[in-house]
C-alpha positions as CSV (number, residue, x, y, z in Angstrom):
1,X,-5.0,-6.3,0.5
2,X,-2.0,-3.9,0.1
3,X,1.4,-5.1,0.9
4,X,2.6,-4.9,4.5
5,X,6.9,-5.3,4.7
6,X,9.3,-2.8,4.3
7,X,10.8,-4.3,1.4
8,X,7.5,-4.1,-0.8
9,X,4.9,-1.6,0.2
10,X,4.6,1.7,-1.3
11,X,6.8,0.6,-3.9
12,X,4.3,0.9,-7.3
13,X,5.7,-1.4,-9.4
14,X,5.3,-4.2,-6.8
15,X,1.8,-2.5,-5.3
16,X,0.5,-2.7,-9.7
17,X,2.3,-6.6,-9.5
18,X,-0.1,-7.3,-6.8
19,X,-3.6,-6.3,-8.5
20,X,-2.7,-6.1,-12.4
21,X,-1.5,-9.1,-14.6
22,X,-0.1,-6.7,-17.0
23,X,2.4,-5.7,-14.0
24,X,3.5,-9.2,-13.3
25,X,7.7,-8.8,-13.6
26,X,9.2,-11.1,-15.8
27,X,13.0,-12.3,-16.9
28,X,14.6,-9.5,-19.0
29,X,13.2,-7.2,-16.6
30,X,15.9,-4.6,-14.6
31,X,16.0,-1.9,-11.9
32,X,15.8,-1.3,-8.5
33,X,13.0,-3.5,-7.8
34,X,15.0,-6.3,-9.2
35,X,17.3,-5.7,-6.6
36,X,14.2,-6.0,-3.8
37,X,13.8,-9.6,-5.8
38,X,17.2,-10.4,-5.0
39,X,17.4,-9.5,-1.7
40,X,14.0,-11.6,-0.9
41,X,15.3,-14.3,-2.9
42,X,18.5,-14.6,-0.5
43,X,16.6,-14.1,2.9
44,X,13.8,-16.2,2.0
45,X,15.3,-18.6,0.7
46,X,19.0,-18.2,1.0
47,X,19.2,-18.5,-2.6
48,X,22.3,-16.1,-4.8
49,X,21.5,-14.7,-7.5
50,X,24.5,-14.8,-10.2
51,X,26.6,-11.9,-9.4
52,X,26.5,-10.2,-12.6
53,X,22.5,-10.2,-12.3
54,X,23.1,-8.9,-8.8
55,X,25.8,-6.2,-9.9
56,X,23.6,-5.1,-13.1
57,X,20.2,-5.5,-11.7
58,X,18.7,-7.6,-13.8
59,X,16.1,-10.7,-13.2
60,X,18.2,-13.3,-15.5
61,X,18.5,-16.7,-15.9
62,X,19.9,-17.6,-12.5
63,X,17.0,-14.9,-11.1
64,X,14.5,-16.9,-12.9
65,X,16.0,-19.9,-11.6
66,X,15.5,-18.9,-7.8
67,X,12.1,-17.1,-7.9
68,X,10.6,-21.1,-9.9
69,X,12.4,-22.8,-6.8
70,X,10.7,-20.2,-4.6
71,X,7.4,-20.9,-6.4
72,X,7.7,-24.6,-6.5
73,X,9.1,-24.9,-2.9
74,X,5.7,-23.3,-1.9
75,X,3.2,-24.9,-4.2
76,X,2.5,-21.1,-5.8
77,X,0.7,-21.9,-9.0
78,X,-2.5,-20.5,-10.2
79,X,-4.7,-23.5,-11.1
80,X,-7.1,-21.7,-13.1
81,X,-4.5,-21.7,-15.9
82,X,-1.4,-23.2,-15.2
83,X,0.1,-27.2,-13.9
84,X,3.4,-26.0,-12.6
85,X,5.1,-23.2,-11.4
86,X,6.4,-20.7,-14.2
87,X,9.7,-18.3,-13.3
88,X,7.8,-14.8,-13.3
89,X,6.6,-13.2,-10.4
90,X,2.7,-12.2,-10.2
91,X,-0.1,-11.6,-8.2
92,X,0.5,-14.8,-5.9
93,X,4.3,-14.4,-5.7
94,X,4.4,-11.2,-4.3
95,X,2.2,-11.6,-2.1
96,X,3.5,-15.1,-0.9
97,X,7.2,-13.0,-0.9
98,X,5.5,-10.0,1.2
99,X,3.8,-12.0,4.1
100,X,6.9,-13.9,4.5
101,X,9.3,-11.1,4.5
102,X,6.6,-8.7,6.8
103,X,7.2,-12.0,9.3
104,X,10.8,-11.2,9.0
105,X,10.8,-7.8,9.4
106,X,8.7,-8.4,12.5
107,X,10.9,-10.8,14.0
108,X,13.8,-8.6,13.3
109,X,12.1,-5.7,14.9
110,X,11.4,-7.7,18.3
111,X,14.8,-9.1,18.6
112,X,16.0,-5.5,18.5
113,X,13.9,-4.0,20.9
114,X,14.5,-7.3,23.3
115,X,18.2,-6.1,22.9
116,X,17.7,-2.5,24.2
């Protein structure tokens, strides 16, 4: 299934996250798509990033520290290998982080037209 919201689809580093292990994006990591983390992170979950991660765009400790609660909050572990949540953002994070934010994006979407 290919990502549906704004924030993710079309973007290849997210699209590769979804189907490849090797893609998964883990703490160190930096660039734009950090920044789409972010900005999930606080809508989702109305959780802030430090602002130094958010000025550099980097997925550092306090990153990591919002995309476990994320995980944890939403029972996101894969069983086959894992017992808890880890901090990294794979196959079943972005696609958890996707549906959610396509249902915001939606919402958002309706409200406006209601308003015209």
């Amino acid at each position: 299934m290919a990502l549906q919201s704004e924030l993710f689809k079309g973007d290849p580093l997210f699209e590769n996250c979804l189907v490849r292990d090797a893609a998964h994006i883990a703490p160190g990591s930096r660039g734009d798509h950090i920044a789409k983390i972010h900005f999930a992170l606080i809508v989702l979950d109305r959780f802030f990033p430090a602002k130094a991660e958010l000025d550099q765009v980097t997925y550092g400790a306090s990153t990591a520290s919002g995309v476990l609660a994320y995980k944890r909050r939403r029972r996101i572990v894969n069983f086959g290998y894992q017992t808890q949540a880890d901090n990294i953002v794979g196959k079943m994070t972005i696609a958890a982080m996707d549906a959610e934010m396509f249902v915001v994006e939606s919402r958002f979407r309706a409200s406006q037209s209601l308003r015209r």
